[in-house]
C-alpha angles and dihedrals in degrees: 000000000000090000094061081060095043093046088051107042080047084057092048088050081055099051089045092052093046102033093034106035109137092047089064104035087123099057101029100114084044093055093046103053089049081055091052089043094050085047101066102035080050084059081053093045085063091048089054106045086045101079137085101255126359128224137249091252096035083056081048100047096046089049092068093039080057091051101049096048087056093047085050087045085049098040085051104051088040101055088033085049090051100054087044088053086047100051092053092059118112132176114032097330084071091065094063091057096093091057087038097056086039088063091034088061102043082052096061096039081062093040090058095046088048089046092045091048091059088041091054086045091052099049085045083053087051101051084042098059091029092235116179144336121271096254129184113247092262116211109006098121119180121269095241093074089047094093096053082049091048092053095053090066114085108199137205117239097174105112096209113105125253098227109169120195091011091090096117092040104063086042094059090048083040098064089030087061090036089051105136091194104046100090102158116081115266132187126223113212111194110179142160141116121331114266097036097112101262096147096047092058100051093046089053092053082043092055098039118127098225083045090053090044095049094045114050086173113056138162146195124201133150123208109192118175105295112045143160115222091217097051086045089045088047087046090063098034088055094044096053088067087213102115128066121251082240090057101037089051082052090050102057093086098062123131112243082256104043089055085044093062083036103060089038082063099047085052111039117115089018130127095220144148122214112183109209102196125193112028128165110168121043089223084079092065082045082066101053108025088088098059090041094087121213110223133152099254095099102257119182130216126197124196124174117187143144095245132096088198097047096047085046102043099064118111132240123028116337148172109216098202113196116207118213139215104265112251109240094255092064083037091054094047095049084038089057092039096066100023110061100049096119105033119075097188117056107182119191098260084065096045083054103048089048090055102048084057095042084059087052084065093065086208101303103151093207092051096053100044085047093055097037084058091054092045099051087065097056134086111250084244082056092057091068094056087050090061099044087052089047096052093050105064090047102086089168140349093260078085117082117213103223102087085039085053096039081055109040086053091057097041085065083051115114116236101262092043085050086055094049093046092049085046096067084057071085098064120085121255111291095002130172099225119206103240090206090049097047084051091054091038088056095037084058098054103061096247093113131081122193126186141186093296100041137038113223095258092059093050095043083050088058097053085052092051093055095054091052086050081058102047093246088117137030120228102216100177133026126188117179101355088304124120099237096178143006142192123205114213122252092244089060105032074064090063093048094046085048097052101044094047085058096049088038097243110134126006106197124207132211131169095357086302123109110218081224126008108233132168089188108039113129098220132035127195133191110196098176136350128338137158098210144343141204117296108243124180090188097053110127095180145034123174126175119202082176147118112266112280137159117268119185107230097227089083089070095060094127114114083194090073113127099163125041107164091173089180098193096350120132112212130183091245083172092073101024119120126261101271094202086165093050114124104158128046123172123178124178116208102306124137103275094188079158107032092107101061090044102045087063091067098063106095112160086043114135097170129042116163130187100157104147084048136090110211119196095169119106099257110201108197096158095117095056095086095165099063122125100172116057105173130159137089088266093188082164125079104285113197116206125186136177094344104161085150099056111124106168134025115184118179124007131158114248093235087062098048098053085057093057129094098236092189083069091063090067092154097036103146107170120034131180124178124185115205107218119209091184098054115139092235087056125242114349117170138199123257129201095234094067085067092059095093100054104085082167105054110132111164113030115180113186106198126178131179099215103016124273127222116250130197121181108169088076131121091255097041093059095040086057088050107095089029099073099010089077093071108014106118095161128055119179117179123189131183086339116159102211112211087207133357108310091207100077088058097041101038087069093070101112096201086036097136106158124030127182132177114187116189097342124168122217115163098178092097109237130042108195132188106202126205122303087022121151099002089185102034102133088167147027126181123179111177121183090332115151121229131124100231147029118192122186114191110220095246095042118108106010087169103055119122103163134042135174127177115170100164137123122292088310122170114239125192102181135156117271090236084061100051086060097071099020129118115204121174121175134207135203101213138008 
């Protein structure tokens, strides 16, 4: 494990040498040969941590290899942190920066010798007590090869779960959720060991057609084993879709009982199912069960727990659903499914070591998923070293095979995929974790490396990728193609907490108790409630999943910090310290009465996000130059510079747009724009020819509080045309008055996949699609929008697979082999 953060803090002594030359001239021999140095006691590293067991001394000697890499990581960002503080002086302290820098420099020259004496003690360790064999970085690759690798995976889109052997399973619960006669609401327990598959039994009946069909009103929420009844309450509330962003930010503040009495309302009289995965005391249903009302509409409840008593102790009518251990047989073929991906010959020598491993499983679904993702990157000469290993470690059969497995799989992981897979230690319990966040989190951190092909979201989306491709991560919802969010399993998040409490790496918090104390740690992580935590000056991260408590500031006084993700936090940004290293800042709807002012010094920032807050303030951001994620409902004047690295800009007010250099955003991949009829300079609309600059616009979403007036037959309009349609995937329109059918103009974008139109006005009478039209279109989704006419040509479309029209009487002449898939509501009135 120690190698993913030596071969990391070697790459960050590189970056400094190359980005920051000429801040550290004077100690740049010194730093290189502490870079040559790293780099071959990190060869020994991999020599180390491959082996079956390590020794005492081995654990010892890693331990203050650990411990230097993180002193050269601190010496670095200090002495990097005082000449940027320096640089930003004016008036007279500026004058006592030449003495200054002189004092900064002979510091870290002493630093270095200090650092290059305890490297030299720590080789001639290693030479004394003969550890380890000098051994290549296996695995790392260069980033450059990592697109021919990503086009040799074919992926599933499809959102239904695989679930083999649990056929008749998921009949029998089928038919239980389905029951006509069963009026009353009745609860489906499905329980058994971690690992069985339980979750991905109860996602495949949740994402059923005929159960989609049967339950207009549907839910997700997970519970864990430390849980709060009003996050659990808000889970479902959100999930339901059913309250505005306005209301559930109102909400928030409810009291356990008061959103109780509040979801009860939302679903009384309603046939729904709601699944409530993950739950380990039966106080917990206690919990719900009140708002959870029982009608006669035929609502449905999953649970899905470990527990026989908890499965068994729930009121009312129920079905108590054991799952089993698969047979071989159903082991072998999920086993096949995911393991042979890659070889075209199986001869008989392989079938049989893989079956002599599969048997090892002894039919745990996750195990075997986990150790099928690490062969099928192997060469069928490797799978023989994979059992050995495996055999090995089993001494006897006392020992079961999942957490050698589990370790065996990260161990193959390259370093930045190790990192990846120890940052999730960071998410709560059962967690959905947003795919896009976890990107920019990562990004933040310094984990990931970009070059000339791929950006570094892209990269780090890859190393994601490849951890869901070894069942190290579960991929929970797909759009177009793309993994939006994941969960890890509990089994496994155990792995990563355990690794990362042993390299220091995150020290995670619940219920005002660490997991681990710890003054050093680099990341630390609140998942609930807690009052205060260790002071740490090397902390580089904090993140709070949390309910909104009061944090003394002091306990931020590290200048090193690069991630502060503060959730619901308040924090006294009036009297924090100046955060140069910061990269990364997330608030979650707090008052920011000072946000302004102390946005503008950040200047390496690349991700601020305030997305549950409305800003009104002016925000300038046109010295951080280095952003990429821009999100927020910025209502106020936002000021954007030189911003080549911008990636996403949601949202930002049309007047402020229209004052931006959009030939500046070169690389702007997700844009949203809110038209304000309030602004204070009157009514300023959008035009398509502001969108002529970004070749690289994905995602576009047009909103309006009170409805704009579009052309697009315009001059403009035509000329933009073949500018953004080339990359545009994803089109949203809100509140938009179209001057002539829009379809004409957006039916010609060739990579066009998913298309919406919310409360949009076009009074020309027909909107038509003609033939050949939309030759990508996957889904179109039309709600409360006024017109008089749809037409679908035949031949139009031959990609949809969803469509969605809730509109007025509106008349609708649409292909049969659309009507099969397709959901349309009418209203009377708007």
């Amino acid at each position: 494990m120690v190698d993913a953060i030596t071969e990391f803090v070697v790459g960050k002594i590189g970056n400094y040498l190359i980005e920051e030359a000429s801040m550290f001239m004077a100690v740049k021999e010194d730093l290189e040969e502490l870079k040559t140095e790293l780099t071959c006691i990190h060869g020994y590293l991999k020599d180390v941590e491959g082996r079956e067991r390590e020794d005492e001394v081995s654990k010892e000697w890693s331990k203050l290899v650990l411990d230097f890499a993180y002193d050269v990581e601190d010496v670095l960002d200090t002495y990097h942190l005082k000449l940027e503080e320096r640089s930003q002086r004016r008036g007279l302290r500026r004058l006592t920066n030449k003495i200054g820098r002189k004092m900064d420099a002979y510091s870290i020259v002493d630093d270095i010798r200090i650092l290059k004496r305890r490297i030299l003690d720590i080789t001639r360790k290693r030479e004394t007590y003969g550890i380890g064999g000098l051994k290549e970085p296996q695995g790392g690759g260069n980033t450059s090869s990592l697109r021919v690798r990503q086009l040799r995976r074919a992926r599933s889109v499809d959102q239904e779960e695989v679930v083999v052997g649990l056929e008749d399973d998921a009949k029998i619960l089928l038919e239980k959720l389905l029951d006509y006669e069963e009026k009353n609401r009745f609860i489906i327990s499905i329980f058994g060991m971690g690992g069985l598959g339980k979750t991905a039994l109860a996602r495949k009946l949740y994402n059923s057609g005929d159960v989609k069909e049967r339950f207009e009103y549907r839910a997700w929420t997970y519970v864990s084993q430390e849980y709060k009844t009003g996050d659990i309450l808000m889970r479902i509330i959100r999930s339901l879709g059913m309250t505005s962003g306005e209301e559930l930010e109102k909400i928030r503040k409810f009291a356990d009982e008061e959103l109780e009495v509040y979801l009860h309302g939302l679903l009384e009289g309603k046939k729904y199912l709601v699944v409530v995965d993950d739950i380990w005391e039966r106080e917990a249903w206690e919990s719900l069960k009140r708002a959870l009302p029982c009608n006669h509409e035929g609502s449905r409840v999953i649970i899905t727990t470990r527990i026989k008593a908890v499965a068994e102790g729930v009121d009312g009518r129920f079905y108590a659903h054991k799952l089993r251990f698969l047979t071989f047989e159903e082991s072998w073929e999920l086993f096949e499914q995911r393991a042979f991906r890659n070889i075209q010959r199986k001869d008989e020598d392989l079938l049989k070591t893989g079956k002599e491993m599969v048997q090892k499983c002894r039919g745990l679904p996750l195990c075997i998923v986990v150790l099928a993702g690490l062969l099928s990157r192997k060469t069928p000469s490797e799978w023989n070293d994979v059992c050995n290993s495996l055999w090995r470690r089993l001494k006897d059969d006392s020992i079961h095979v999942a957490p050698i497995v589990f370790d065996l799989s990260f161990k193959e992981l390259r370093h930045e995929s190790k990192l990846c897979f120890l940052y999730l230690s960071i998410f709560p319990e059962d967690y959905e974790i947003d795919l896009e966040k976890l990107i920019r989190l990562l990004v933040a951190e310094g984990f990931i490396q970009g070059d000339e092909e791929m950006m570094m979201e892209d990269v780090a989306r890859y190393y994601i990728e490849e951890l869901i491709d070894r069942s190290l991560l579960e991929a929970v919802r797909r759009e177009r193609g793309k993994v939006m969010s994941c969960r890890i399993h509990d089994l496994l998040r155990d792995v990563a907490i355990k690794k990362s409490k042993e390299l220091n790496f995150v020290n995670v918090y619940n219920d005002h108790v660490s997991q681990h104390s710890s003054t050093t740690c680099r990341r630390q992580v609140v998942n609930h409630q807690i009052k205060r935590f260790a002071r740490n000056k090397r902390m580089r991260s904090f993140l709070y999943f949390g309910e909104s408590e009061i944090l003394v500031e002091r306990y931020f006084e590290t200048k090193l910090l690069r991630v502060l993700d503060l959730g619901a936090l308040p924090l006294p940004f009036e009297r924090i310290w100046d955060p140069y290293h910061l990269r990364y800042l997330g608030i979650d709807g707090i008052s920011l009465k000072y946000i302004a002012d102390f946005i503008s010094k950040l200047r390496f920032l690349q991700t601020l996000d305030v997305s549950r807050y409305s800003i009104r303030e002016t925000i300038d951001l046109r010295k951080l130059t280095s952003l990429r994620h821009v999100i927020g409902e910025f209502f106020g004047e936002l000021l954007i510079g030189d911003a080549a690295n911008l990636q996403t800009l949601r949202f930002i007010s049309s007047a402020s747009w229209n004052k931006l250099k959009p030939e500046l955003l070169i690389n702007l991949r997700d844009l949203e724009i809110y038209d304000n009829y309030k602004s204070k300079e009157g009514r300023v609309s959008v035009s398509w020819a502001s969108l002529t600059k970004l070749r690289n616009l994905r995602v576009l979403r047009l909103m309006a509080n009170h409805g704009i007036y579009l052309s697009l037959k315009s001059e403009e309009a035509v000329r933009s045309m073949d500018v953004i349609s080339s990359s545009l995937v994803s089109v949203t329109l809100d509140a938009i008055t179209f001057g002539e059918d829009p379809m004409p103009f957006l039916q010609k974008m060739p990579r066009l996949e998913d298309l919406i139109f919310k409360n949009c006005d076009y009074w020309g009478g027909k909107m038509s699609v003609s033939e050949q039209g939309f030759g990508r279109l996957r889904k179109l989704k039309l709600f409360r929008n006024r017109l008089d006419e749809l037409q679908i040509e035949e031949e139009a479309m031959p990609n949809l697979i969803e469509l969605v029209v809730q509109i007025l009487e509106t008349k609708l002449i649409i292909p049969n082999r659309l009507r099969a898939f397709s959901e349309i509501h009418y209203y009377n009135e708007l």
